[in-house]
N, C-alpha and C positions, 0 to 999 in steps of 0.2 A: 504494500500500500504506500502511495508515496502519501510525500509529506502534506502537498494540496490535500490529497484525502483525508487526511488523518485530522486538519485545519477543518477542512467541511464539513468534518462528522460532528465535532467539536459544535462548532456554530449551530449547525441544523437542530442537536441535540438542545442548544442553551435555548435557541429560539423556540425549539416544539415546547419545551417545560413553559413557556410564557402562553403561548398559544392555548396549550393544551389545558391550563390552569381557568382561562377566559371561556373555554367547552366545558370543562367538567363542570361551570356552576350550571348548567341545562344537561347536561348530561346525566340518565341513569340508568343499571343495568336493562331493567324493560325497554330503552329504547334497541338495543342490540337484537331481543327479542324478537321485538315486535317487525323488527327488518327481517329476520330471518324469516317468520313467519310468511309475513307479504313476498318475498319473493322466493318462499319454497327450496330456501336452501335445507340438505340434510343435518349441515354443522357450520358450526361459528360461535366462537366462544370469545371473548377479551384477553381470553391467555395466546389468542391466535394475533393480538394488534401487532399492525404493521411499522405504521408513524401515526404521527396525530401534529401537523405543521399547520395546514388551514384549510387541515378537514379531517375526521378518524378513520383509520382503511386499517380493514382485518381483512385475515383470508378468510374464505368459506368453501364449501363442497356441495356441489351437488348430483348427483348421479356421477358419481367418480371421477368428474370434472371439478378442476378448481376454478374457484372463480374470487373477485377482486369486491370486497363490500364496501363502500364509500363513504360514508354520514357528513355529509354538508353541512354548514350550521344558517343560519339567516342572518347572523352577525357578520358573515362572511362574504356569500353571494346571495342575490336575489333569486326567485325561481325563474325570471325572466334569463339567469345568467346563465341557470344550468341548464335550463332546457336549450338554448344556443349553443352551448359547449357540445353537447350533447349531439346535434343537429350539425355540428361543423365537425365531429369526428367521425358520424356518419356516411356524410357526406365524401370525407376523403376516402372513405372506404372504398364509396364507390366510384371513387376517381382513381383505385388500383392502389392503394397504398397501406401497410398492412399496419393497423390500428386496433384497438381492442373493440370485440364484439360485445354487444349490449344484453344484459339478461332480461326481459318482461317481469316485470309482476304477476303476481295470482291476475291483476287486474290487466293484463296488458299494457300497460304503462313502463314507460321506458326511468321514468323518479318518482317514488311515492314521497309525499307529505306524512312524516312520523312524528311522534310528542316531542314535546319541549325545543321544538324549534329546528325540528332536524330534519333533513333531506337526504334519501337512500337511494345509491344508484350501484348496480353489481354492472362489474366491466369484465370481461374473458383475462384470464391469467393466460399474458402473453408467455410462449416457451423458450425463447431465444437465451441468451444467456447473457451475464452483463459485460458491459465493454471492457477492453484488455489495449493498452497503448499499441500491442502488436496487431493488431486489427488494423492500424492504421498503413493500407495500402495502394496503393494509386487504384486497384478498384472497386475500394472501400469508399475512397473518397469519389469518387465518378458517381458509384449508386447512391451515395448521399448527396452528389448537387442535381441530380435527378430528381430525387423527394423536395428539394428546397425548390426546384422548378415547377412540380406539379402540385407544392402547397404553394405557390403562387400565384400561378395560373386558378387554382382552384378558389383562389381567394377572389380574385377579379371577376370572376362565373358566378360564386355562390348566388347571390341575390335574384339574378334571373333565373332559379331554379328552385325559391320558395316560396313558398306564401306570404311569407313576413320576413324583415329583418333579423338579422341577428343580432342580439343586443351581448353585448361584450364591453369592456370599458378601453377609452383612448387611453394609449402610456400615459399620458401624464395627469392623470386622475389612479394611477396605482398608491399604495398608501407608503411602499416600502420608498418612495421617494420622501421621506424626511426628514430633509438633511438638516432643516434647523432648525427642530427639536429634538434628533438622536446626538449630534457633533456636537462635542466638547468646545465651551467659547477659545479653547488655546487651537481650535482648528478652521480658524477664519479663512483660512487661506484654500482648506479643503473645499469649505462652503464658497467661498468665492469661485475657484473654480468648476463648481459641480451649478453653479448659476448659470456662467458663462457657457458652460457646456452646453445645458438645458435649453439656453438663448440662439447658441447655432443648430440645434437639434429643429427648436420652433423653424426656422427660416429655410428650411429645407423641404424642395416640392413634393408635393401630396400626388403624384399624377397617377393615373391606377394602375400603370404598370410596376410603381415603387413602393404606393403603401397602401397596407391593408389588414386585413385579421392574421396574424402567424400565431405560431404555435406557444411562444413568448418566454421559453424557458428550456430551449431543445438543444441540450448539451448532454455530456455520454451518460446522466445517470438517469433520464427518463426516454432513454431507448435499451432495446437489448438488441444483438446479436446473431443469427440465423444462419451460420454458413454454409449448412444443408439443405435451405430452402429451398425449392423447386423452383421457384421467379427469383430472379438475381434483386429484383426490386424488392423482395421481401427478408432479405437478407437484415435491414434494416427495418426495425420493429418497434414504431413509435410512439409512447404511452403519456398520460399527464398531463391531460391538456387544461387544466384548472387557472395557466399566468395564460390563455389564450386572451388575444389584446390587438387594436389595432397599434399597429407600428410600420414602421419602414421595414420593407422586406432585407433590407440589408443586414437588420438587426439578427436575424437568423443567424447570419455567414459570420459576424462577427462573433456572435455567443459561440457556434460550434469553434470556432478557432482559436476562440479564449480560452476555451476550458484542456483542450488539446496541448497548448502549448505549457498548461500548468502544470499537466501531466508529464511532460517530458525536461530534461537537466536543460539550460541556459545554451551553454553551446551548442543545442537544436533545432534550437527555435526558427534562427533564420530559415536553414533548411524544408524544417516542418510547414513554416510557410509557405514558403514557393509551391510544393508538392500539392499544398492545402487549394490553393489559388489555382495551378495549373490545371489539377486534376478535378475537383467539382467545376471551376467554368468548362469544361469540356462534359461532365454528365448534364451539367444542367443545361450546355447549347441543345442535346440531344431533342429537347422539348417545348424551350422557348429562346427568344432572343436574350444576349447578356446584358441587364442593364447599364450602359456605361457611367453612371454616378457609384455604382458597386466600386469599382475601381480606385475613387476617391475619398469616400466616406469611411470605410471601412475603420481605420486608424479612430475614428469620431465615435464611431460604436464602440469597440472594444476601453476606449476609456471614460465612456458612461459605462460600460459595464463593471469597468474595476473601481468608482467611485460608489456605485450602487453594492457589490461585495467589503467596501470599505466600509462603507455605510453601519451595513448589516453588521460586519467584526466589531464595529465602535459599541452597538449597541448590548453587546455582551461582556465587552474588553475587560471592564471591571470583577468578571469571573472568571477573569484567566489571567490575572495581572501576575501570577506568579507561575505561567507557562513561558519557557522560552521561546518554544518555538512558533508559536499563537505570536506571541508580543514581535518575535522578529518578521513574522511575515508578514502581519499589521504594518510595522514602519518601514520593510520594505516597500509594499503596496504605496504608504503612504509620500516616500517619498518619488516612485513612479509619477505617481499623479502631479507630486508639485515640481518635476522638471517637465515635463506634458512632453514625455516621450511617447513616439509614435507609436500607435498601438498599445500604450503601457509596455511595452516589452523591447528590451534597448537592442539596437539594433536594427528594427525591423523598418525603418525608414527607407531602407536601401532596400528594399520591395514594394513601395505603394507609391504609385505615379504621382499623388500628391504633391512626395516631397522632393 
């Protein structure tokens, strides 16, 4: 496990106990229940919980299928939000893209409405496996800008193929943008430039080839694996779609590369890029044209990304103020951001047309 892992596990964990804290006061055993119940699973128990970040997900079974049990809370999303989500992973399904199947209710309903405020939806327990940095292969990377083409495309379509909109929230109504009430007043300089950031983020065109609904959080640990698959497109198995959000489709390319390069030592990086860049623009020409703003913005995502993981770090720091390796990767990060190195990650200037 590398060190980014062991950093994320940390975080995810300090964060779920906050989260989790804000469910349990609506949360109780009959709700678990009463899910099982309505959707006919044989088992699911609380000793089966998965995470609980911002939402509770236990495994369940059903006829010797596993399956994914969900509990949404209403503090969280609306049902306008999930039935959307719900409807936009549908939807890619049947745009070819292999995403988790949905289990019905006793009632046929795709989310029952459960007590004290909770919303239950069973997703298919995808089989792939989870990602491994050695996965990372030129056509690893090909069938991944493949899926970022055909979540694109399929974003631009969506609406002429339903009834109604889909109602999701614009990035910049997410909550985890609070930089100035999470940041320490000794981090002005951070808030200042996660403002400035925010500011060229605004001024950037909206045309529908560049933004729209993505998946809002698709980096290696909410996909798995498949390299038995019988569709080479299926190889890549994509889950989690709850940050689904309009944004710049760019913002995609940049999360998948951020998280990549985390995973791999410093003297890689450059390389991992190029590979990263050459090889999905070549899956993804396979399906649509390359946006030529991709090419310059890029650099622009990835350090809104590492200000928003800074972010997050800050917001726990003080429960790990006597972790070294928590504390150094924080003030590394932090000082990435305040040389406003390309991409966050030094070096990589000398691959993006920008600079």
């Amino acid at each position: 496990m590398s060190v980014f892992d062991l950093l994320l596990k940390k975080m995810i964990s300090g964060i779920c106990e906050e989260m989790k804290a804000e469910m349990k006061a609506a949360y109780q055993p009959e709700v678990l229940r009463e899910a099982k119940a309505i959707f006919g699973l044989d088992s699911v128990s609380e000793s089966e919980f998965i995470k609980g970040f911002e939402s509770l997900v236990f495994w369940g079974q059903k006829s010797g299928q596993a399956w994914i049990l969900k509990l949404y809370h209403e503090s969280h999303r609306s049902l306008e939000e999930i039935a959307s989500e719900l409807e936009w992973i549908r939807f890619l399904g049947r745009r070819g893209l292999r995403v988790p199947g949905l289990l019905p209710s006793q009632n046929q309903q795709l989310f029952e409405i459960l007590s004290q405020g909770f919303v239950g939806v069973c997703f298919e327990k995808l089989k792939g496996e989870l990602f491994q940095v050695n996965h990372i292969t030129p056509a690893f990377l090909r069938i991944l800008g493949e899926i970022y083409a055909l979540m694109h495309l399929a974003a631009q379509e969506v609406h002429e193929h339903l009834a109604s909109p889909l109602i999701r929230p614009q990035w910049y109504e997410n909550p985890k943008l609070n930089f100035e009430s999470a940041l320490p007043p000794t981090d002005f300089e951070i808030l200042g430039i996660a403002q400035e950031t925010k500011a060229e983020l605004l001024q950037l065109p909206k045309a529908k080839q560049l933004y729209g609904l993505i998946h809002g959080d698709l980096h290696s640990g909410n996909f798995f694996v498949d390299t038995n698959a019988l569709i080479p497109l299926h190889q890549i198995q994509i889950f989690d779609f709850d940050d689904s959000e309009f944004h710049w489709f760019a913002n995609d390319l940049a999360i998948g590369l951020y998280y990549f390069l985390l995973k791999t030592p410093p003297q890689e990086h450059i390389g991992l890029a190029q590979r990263f860049l050459t090889s999905v623009k070549q899956g993804y020409q396979l399906h649509a044209e390359w946006p030529s703003p991709f090419d310059t913005v890029l650099p622009l995502f990835m350090r809104w990304r590492d200000l928003l993981v800074y972010n997050l770090m800050q917001q726990i720091a003080a429960e790990h103020c006597n972790d070294p390796a928590f504390q150094g990767a924080m003030q590394a990060r932090r000082q990435r951001i305040l040389s406003r190195d390309a991409g966050c990650f030094q070096g990589l200037s000398k691959i993006f047309r920008w600079f």
